[in-house]
C-alpha positions as a LaTeX table, in Angstrom:
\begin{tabular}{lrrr}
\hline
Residue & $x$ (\AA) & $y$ (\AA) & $z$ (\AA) \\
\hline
Unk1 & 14.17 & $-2.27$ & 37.74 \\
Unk2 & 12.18 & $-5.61$ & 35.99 \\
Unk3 & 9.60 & $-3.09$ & 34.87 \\
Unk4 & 12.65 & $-0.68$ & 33.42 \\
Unk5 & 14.23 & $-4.00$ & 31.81 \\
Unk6 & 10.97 & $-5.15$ & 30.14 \\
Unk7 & 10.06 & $-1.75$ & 28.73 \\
Unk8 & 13.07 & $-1.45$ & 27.06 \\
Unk9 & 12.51 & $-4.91$ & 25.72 \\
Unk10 & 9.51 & $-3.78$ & 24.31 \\
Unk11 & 10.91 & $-0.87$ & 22.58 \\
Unk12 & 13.39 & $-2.89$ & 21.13 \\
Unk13 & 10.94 & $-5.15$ & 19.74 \\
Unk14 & 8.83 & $-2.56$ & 18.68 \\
Unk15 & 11.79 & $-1.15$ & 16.74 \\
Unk16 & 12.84 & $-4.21$ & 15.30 \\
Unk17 & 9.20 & $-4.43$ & 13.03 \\
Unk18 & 9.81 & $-0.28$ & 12.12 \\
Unk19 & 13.45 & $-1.41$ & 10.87 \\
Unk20 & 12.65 & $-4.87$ & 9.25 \\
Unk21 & 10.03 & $-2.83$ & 7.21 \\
Unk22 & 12.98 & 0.21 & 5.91 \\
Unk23 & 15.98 & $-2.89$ & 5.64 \\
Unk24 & 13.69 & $-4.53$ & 2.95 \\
Unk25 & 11.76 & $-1.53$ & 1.20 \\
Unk26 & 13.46 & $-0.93$ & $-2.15$ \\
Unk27 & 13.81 & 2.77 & $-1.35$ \\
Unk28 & 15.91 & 1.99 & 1.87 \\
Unk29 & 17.73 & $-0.86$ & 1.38 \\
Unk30 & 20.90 & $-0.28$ & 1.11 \\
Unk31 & 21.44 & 2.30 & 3.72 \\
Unk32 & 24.90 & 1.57 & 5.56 \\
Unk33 & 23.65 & 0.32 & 8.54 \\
Unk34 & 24.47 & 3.48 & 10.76 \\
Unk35 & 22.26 & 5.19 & 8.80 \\
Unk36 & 19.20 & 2.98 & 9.12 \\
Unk37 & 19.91 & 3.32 & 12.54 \\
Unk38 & 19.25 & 6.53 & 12.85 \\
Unk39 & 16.42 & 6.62 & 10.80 \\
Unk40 & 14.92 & 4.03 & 13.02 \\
Unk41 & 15.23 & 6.37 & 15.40 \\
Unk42 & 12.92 & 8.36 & 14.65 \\
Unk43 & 9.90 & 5.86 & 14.03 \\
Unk44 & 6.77 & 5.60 & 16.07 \\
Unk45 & 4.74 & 2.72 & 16.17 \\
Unk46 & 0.74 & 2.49 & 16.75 \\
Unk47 & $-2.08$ & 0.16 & 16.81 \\
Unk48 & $-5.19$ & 0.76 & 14.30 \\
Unk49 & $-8.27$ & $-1.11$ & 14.34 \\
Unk50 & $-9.74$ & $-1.79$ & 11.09 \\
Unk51 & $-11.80$ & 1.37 & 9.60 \\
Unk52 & $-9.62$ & 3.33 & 11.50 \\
Unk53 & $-8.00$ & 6.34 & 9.75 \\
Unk54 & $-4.27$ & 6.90 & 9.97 \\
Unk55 & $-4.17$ & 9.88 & 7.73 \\
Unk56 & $-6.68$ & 12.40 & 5.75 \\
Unk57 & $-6.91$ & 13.54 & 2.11 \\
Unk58 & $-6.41$ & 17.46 & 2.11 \\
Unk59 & $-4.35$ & 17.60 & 5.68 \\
Unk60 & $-0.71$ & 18.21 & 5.97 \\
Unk61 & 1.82 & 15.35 & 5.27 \\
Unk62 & 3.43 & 15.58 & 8.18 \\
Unk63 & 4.41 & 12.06 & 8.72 \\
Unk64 & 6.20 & 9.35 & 6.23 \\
Unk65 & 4.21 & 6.04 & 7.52 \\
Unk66 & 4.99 & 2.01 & 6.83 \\
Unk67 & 3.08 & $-0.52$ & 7.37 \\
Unk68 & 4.22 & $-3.17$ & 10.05 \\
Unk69 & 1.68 & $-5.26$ & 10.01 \\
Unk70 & $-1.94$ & $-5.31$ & 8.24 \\
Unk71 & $-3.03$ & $-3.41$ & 5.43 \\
Unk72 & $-4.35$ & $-0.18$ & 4.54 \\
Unk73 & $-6.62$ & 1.08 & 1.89 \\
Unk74 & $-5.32$ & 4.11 & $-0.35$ \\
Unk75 & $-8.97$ & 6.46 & $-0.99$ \\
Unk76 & $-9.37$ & 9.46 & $-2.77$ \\
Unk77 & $-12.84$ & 11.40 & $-2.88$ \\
Unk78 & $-14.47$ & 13.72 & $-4.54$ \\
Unk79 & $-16.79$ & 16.92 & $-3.73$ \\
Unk80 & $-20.04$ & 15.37 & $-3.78$ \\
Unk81 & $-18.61$ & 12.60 & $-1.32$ \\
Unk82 & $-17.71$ & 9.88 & $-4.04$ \\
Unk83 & $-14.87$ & 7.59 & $-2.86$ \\
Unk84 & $-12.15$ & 5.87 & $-5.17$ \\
Unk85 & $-9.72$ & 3.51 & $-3.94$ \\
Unk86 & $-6.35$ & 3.98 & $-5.46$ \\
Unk87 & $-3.95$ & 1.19 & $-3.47$ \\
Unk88 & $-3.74$ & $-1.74$ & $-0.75$ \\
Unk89 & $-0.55$ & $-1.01$ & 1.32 \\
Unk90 & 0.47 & $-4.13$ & 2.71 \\
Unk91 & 2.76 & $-5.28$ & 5.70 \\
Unk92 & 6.89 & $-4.41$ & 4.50 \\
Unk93 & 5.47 & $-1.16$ & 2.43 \\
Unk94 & 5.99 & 2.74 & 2.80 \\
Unk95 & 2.94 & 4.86 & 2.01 \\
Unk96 & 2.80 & 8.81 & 2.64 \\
Unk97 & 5.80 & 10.07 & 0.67 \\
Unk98 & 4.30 & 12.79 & $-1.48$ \\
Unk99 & 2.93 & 15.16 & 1.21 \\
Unk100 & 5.93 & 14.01 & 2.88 \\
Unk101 & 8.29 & 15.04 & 0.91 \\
Unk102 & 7.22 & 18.65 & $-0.49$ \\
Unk103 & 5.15 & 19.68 & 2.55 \\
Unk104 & 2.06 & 19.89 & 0.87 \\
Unk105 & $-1.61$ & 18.67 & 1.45 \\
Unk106 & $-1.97$ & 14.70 & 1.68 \\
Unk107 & $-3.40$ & 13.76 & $-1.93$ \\
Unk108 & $-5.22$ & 10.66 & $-0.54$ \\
Unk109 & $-6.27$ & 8.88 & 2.85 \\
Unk110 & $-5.71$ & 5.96 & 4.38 \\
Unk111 & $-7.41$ & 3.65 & 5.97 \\
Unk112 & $-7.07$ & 0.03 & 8.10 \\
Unk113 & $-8.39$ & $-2.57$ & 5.91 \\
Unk114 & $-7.59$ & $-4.94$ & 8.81 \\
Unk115 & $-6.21$ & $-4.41$ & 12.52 \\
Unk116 & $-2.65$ & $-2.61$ & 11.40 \\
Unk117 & 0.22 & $-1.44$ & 13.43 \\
Unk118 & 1.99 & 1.43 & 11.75 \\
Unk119 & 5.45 & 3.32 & 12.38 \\
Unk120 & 5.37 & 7.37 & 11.61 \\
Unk121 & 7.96 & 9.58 & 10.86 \\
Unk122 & 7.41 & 13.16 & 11.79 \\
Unk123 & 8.86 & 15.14 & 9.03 \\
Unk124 & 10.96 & 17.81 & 10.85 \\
Unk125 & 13.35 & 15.77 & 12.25 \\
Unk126 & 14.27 & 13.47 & 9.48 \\
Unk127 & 14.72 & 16.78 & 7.47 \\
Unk128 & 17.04 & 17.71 & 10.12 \\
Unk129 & 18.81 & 13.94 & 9.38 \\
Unk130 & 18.45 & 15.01 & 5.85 \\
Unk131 & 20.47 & 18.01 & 5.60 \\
Unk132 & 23.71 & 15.96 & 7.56 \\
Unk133 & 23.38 & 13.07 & 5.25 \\
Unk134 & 22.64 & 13.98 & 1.42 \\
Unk135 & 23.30 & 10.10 & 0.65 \\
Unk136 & 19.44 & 9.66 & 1.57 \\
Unk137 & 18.56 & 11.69 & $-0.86$ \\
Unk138 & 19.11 & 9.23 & $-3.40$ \\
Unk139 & 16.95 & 6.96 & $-2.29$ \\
Unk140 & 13.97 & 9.52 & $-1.77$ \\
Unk141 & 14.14 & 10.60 & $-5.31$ \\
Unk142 & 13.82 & 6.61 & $-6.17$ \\
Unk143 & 10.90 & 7.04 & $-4.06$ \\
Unk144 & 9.49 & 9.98 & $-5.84$ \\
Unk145 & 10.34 & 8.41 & $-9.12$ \\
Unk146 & 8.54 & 4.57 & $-8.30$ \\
Unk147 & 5.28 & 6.37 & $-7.22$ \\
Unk148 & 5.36 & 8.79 & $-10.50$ \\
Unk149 & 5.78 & 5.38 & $-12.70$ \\
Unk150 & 2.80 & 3.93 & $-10.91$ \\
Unk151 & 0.74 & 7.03 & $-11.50$ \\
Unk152 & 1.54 & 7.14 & $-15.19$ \\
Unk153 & 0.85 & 3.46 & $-15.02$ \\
Unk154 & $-2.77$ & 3.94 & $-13.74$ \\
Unk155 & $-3.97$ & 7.32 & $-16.18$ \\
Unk156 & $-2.79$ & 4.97 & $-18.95$ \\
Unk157 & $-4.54$ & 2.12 & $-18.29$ \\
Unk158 & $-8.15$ & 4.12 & $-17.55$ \\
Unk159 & $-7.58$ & 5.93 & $-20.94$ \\
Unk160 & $-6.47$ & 2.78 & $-22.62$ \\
Unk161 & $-7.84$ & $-0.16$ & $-21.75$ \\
Unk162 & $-11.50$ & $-1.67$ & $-21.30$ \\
Unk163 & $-13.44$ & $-2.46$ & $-17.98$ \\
Unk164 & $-12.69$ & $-6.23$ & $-17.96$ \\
Unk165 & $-8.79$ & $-5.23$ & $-19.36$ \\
Unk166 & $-8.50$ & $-2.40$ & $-16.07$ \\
Unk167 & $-10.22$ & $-5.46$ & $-13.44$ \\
Unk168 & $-7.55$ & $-8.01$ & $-14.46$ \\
Unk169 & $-4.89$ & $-5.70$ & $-14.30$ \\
Unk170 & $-5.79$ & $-4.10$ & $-11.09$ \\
Unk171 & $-6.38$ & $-8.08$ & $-9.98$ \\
Unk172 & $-2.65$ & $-9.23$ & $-10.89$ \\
Unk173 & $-1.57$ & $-6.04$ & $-9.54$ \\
Unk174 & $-3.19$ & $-6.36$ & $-5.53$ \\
Unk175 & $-2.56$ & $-10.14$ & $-5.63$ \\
Unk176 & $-0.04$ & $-11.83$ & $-3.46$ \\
Unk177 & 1.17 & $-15.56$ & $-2.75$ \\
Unk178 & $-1.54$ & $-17.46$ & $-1.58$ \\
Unk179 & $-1.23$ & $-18.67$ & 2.34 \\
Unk180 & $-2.03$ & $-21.98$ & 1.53 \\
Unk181 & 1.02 & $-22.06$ & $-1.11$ \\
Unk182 & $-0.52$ & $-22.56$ & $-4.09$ \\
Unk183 & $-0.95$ & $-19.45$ & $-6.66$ \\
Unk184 & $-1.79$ & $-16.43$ & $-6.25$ \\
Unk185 & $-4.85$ & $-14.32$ & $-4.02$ \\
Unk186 & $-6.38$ & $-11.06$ & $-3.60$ \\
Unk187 & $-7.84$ & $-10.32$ & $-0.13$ \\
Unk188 & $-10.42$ & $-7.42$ & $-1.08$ \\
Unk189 & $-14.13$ & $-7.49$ & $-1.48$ \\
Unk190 & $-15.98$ & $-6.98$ & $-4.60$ \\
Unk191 & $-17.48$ & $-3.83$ & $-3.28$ \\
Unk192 & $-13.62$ & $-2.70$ & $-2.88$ \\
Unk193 & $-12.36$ & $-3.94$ & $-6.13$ \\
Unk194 & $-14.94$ & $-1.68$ & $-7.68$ \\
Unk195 & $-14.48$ & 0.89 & $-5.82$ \\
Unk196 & $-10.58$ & 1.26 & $-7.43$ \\
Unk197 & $-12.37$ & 0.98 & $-10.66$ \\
Unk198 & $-14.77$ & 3.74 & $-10.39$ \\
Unk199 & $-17.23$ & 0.89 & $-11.47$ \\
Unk200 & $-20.22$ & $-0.97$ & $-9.92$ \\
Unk201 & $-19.87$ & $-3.96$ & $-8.11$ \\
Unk202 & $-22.58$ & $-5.95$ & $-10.11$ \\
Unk203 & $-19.97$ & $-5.41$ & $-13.14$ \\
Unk204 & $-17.14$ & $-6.64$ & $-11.17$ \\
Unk205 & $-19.03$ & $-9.47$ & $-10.24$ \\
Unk206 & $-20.31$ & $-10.01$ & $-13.63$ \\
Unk207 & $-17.05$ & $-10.34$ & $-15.09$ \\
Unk208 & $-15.68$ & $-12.62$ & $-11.66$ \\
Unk209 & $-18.29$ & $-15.24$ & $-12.75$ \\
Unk210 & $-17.61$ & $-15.20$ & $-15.62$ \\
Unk211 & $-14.09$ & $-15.72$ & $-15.14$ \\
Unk212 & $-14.56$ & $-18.39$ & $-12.59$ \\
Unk213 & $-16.70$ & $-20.31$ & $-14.97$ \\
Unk214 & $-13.74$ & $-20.55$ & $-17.86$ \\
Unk215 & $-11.36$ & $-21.68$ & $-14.78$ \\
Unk216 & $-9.38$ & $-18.34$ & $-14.45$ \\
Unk217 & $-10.39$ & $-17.42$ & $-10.72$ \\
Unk218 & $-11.82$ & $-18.99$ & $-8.20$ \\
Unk219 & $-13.85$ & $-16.92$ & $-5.82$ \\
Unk220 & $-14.35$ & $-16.64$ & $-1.76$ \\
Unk221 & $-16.11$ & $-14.93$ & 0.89 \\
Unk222 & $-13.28$ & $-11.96$ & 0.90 \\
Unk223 & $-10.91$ & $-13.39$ & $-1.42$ \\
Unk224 & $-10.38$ & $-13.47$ & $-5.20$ \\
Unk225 & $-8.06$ & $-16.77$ & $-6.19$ \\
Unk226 & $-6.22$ & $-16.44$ & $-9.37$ \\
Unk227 & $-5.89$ & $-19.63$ & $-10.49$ \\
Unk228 & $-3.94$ & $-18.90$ & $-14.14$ \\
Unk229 & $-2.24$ & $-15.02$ & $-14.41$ \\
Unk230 & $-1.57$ & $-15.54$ & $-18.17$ \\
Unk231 & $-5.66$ & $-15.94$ & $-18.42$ \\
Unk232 & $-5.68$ & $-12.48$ & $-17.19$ \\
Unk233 & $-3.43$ & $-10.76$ & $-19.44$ \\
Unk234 & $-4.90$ & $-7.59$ & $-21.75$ \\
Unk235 & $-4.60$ & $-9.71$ & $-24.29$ \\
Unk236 & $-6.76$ & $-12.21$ & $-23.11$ \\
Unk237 & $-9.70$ & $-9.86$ & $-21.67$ \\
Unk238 & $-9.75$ & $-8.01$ & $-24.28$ \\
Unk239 & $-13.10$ & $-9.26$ & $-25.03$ \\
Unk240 & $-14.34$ & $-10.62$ & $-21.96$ \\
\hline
\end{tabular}
């Protein structure tokens, strides 16, 4: 009966990250709380270690995913076995709609950048939840319509804008609140900043120095400190 009582502790628990993760996520906030409910319902969590991959580029979406905890790493590749990063997902974020949603192939994979607990959705049964409430359905075209923005977004600014103007972007795009308080961060490597670029890492670094040395960043083992956003405007690279 203690063993009973504890596992349904740990569900609970378990549920609680899944449903702290969809109460805060711009595309499901909002949902009258029944409804949440039931969508929580239908999450599964699991545990990756890092380099672990939680889905595949080319396979069938099957399952929406958010990230609990961690991070993953958003690749694309190409035929002769070229890989471009495209995103971090961090902790609080959904990831996985596309496929998802139309039933398609998955046009990217993901990876854990870090150890990362997930929740899935299997697709068939929130379909099912679909068809009995058409109020979600407002929020999943939000969905649809934030990821085509940020696709626009990113063919403009590779058509547009120069190497050091696309690294600075990217930069203030992946960074987040530093832990110690003060600014902001970006917890990548060089090899993986490039690697969104389509670039080498000796340019990224090239640039990082030189940015470090006018005061704009300030550079770690695994971490990229911005120390002044406004220094990293387009404006302001434009000739870096």
């Amino acid at each position: 009966m203690a063993q009973a009582s504890w596992l349904h502790v740990r569900i609970r628990m378990r549920n609680a990250g899944a449903a702290s993760v969809l109460r805060n996520s711009p595309i499901f906030r909002g949902l009258p709380p029944e409804l949440l409910a039931k969508v929580v319902s239908l999450c599964q969590n699991r545990d990756y270690r890092r380099g672990e991959t939680v889905f595949v580029e080319g396979q069938p979406g099957t399952h929406l995913y958010g990230v609990i905890s961690g991070r993953l790493i958003i690749t694309t590749g190409s035929p002769d076995g070229q890989e471009l990063n495209l995103n971090v997902v961090e902790a609080g974020e959904i990831v996985g709609e596309i496929a998802f949603l139309d039933g398609g192939a998955r046009t990217a994979t993901g990876r854990a950048a870090e150890p990362t607990t997930c929740f899935s959705i299997d697709r068939a049964p929130f379909f099912q939840l679909l068809e009995r409430t058409p109020a979600l359905s407002t929020h999943l075209l939000q969905l649809v319509c934030n990821r085509v923005r940020w696709m626009t977004q990113l063919v403009a600014d590779s058509a547009f804008l120069s190497v050091p103007q696309r690294l600075a972007t990217r930069l203030c795009y992946l960074a987040k609140p530093s832990a110690r308080g003060t600014g902001l961060e970006v917890k990548i490597s060089q090899a993986e900043l490039a690697q969104f670029l389509g670039i080498s890492r000796q340019v990224v670094n090239l640039h990082l120095r030189s940015w470090q040395r006018e005061g704009r960043v300030e550079l770690a083992r695994g971490t990229i400190r911005i120390r002044d956003p406004r220094a990293l405007s387009p404006t302001h690279t434009a000739s870096t």
